[in-house]
N, C-alpha and C positions, 0 to 999 in steps of 0.2 A: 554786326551780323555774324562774325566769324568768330565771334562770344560765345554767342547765343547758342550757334551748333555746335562749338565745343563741349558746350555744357550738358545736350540734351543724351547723348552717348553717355556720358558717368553718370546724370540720374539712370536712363534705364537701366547701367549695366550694377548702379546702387537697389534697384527695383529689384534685378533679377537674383542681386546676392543676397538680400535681405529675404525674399521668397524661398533661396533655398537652403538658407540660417530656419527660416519656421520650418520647412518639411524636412529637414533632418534631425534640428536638434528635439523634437519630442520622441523620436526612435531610440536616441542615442541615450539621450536623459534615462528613458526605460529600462533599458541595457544597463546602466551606469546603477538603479535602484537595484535589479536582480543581481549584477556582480556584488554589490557592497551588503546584500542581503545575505548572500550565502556567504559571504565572507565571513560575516559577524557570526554566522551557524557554527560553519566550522571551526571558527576561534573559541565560540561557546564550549564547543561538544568538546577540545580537546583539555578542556581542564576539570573533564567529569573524572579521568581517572588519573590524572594529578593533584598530589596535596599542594596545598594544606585544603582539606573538603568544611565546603561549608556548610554543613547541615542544619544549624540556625537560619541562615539565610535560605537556605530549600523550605526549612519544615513551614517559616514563617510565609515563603509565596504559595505553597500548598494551601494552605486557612486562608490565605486574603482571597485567592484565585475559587477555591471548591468548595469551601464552606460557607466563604459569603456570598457566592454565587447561587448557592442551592434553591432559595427560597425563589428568586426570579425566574431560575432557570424552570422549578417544577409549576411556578403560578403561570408562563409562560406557555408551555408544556400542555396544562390543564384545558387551558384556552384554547390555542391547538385543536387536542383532540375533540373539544367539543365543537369549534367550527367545520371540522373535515366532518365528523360522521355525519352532523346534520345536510353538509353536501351531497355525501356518497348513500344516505340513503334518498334522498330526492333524488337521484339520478336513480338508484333501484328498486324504487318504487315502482318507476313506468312497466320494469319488467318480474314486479312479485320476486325481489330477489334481496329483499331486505335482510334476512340471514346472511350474507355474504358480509357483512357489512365489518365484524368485526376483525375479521381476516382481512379484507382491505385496508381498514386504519391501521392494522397489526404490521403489516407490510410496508405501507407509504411511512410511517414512523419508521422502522428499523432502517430501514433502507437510505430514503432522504430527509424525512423531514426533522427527527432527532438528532445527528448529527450538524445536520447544515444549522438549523435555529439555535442549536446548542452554542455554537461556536461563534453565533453572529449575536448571541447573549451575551459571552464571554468578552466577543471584544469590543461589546459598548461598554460593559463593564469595570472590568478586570484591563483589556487591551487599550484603554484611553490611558488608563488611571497609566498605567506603565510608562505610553510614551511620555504622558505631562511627568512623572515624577523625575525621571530620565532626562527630562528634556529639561528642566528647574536645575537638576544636578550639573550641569551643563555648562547654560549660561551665569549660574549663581557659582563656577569654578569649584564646585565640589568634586566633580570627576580629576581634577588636574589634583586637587589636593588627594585624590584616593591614590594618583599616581606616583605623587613624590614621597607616598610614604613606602612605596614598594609595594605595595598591593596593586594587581592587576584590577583595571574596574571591570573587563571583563570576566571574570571568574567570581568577582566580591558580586555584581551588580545585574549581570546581562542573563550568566550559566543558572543561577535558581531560579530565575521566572521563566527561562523557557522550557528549564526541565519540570517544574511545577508545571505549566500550562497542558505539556504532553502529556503526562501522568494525570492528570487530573479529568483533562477534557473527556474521555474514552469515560467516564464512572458519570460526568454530569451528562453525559448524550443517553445512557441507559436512564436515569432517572428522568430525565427527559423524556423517554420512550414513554414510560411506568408512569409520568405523569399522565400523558398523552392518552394511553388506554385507560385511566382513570375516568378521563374528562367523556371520554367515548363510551365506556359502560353507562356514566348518570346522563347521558343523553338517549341511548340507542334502547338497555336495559328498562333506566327508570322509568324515562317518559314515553319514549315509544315503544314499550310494553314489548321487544324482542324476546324472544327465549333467552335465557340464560347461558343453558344447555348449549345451543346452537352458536350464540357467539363464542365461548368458549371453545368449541369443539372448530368451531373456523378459524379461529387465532392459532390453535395447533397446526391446524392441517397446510396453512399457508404459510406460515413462519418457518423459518429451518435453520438448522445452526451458520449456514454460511452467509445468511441474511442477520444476524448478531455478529457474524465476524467482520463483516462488513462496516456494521455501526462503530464496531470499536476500531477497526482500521481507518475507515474516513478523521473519526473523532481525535485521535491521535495526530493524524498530518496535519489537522486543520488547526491542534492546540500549535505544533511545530510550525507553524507556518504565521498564524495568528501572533504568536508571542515572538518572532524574531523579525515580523515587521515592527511591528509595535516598540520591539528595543529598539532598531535600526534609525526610526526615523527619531523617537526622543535623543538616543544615545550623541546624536551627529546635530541634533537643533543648536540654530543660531538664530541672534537676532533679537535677543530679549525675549520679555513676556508675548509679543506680537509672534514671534515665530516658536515660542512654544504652542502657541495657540491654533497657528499654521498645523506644527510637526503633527501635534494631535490631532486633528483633522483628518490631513494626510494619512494618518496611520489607522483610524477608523476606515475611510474608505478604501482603500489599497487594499486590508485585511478582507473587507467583506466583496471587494470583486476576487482576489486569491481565492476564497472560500467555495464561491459556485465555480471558478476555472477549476481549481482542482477537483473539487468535487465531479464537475465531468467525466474530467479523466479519469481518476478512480475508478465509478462506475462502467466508465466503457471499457475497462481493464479485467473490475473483477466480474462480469455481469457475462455469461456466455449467453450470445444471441446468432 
């Protein structure tokens, strides 16, 4: 009997450390991804103005990242624009205000939806392909052999896809846009016979330059942001093929919840209300 009670005190007090092993370690864990996150940033960033510069290695993530991304990002884009305007005119229709119409897409594209889509283009794209190749470099000991030749693998490996990604993302978020008004003129112009005149004169009157500064600033954090998760979690994968596969994963979703958090904040930053 004096077993039995002995025993039931260290299960519950194994109950109650185990409960607070779960509700800590996923805070910590998080903590633990943001410090190694910015870690890896600011190790990137300091060898942009340190030689030896790698300019092969940038020019070549610039074409994987912006060139091959162009045709999805604008087919994308296109599609877009055609599902919003066919929205935004049903909704103004009710009130005979179907000229409004392409100043609203004009707007809902600069603002959010070419940036944000853009960037969540990029890192099904562009931002997989990084962590798995990074993450292959890894566990296949090509990062240790990039090390023992004296090459840093951050500067050879990490520094041109995120400075490609930032540079890059900000010019596919505006074709982005361009696609998106594209897809919204052969819906709103072609088939539902709008004036020409009047979309056009609405796309001015409601667009402004701060609403383009806007798209290129989101577009830029979101490449900076996108591409040093995406290193972070390939660069650090372990575990073989199974946990590059993880890494990958992980570094798609992480990117596209960063994406709308910062995207938030941005917006309630640059946006006076």
């Amino acid at each position: 009997m004096s077993g039995e009670a002995s025993d039931k005190p260290a299960e519950e007090e194994s109950f109650v450390s185990r409960t607070i092993d779960l509700v800590i370690s996923a805070p910590l864990s998080f903590l633990d991804e943001i410090g190694s996150t910015v870690t890896l940033a600011f190790r990137a960033m300091t060898w942009l103005v340190r030689p030896p510069f790698r300019f092969t290695q940038i020019l070549g993530a610039i074409e994987f990242i912006g060139a091959g991304s162009m045709f999805i990002a604008g087919l994308v884009g296109l599609f877009t624009g055609m599902a919003f305007t066919v929205s935004v005119i049903v909704g103004f229709r009710q009130f005979s205000a179907e000229g409004m119409v392409g100043g609203v897409v004009a707007l809902a594209l600069a603002r959010e939806l070419a940036p944000v889509l853009a960037a969540v283009v990029v890192t099904a794209r562009a931002g997989s392909t990084m962590a798995s190749e990074l993450g292959n470099m890894r566990v296949s000991e090509q990062i240790d052999a990039i090390t023992t030749m004296g090459v840093s693998p951050i500067q050879y490996l990490v520094m041109p896809r995120i400075l490609a990604t930032t540079l890059v993302l900000p010019f596919l978020g505006l074709f982005f846009a361009i696609s998106g008004m594209a897809g919204a003129y052969l819906v709103a112009v072609v088939w539902q016979s709008i004036d020409p005149g009047v979309f056009f004169e609405r796309i001015r009157t409601f667009v402004q330059f701060a609403d383009i500064r806007m798209l290129m600033v989101k577009s830029a954090l979101f490449g900076l942001v996108v591409s040093t998760i995406c290193c972070n979690k390939g660069f650090f994968a372990s575990g073989g093929a199974r946990g590059v596969g993880e890494a990958t994963a992980k570094a798609v979703v992480s990117s596209i919840v960063a994406i709308f958090a910062v995207d938030y904040v941005v917006t309630t930053i640059m946006t006076d209300i």
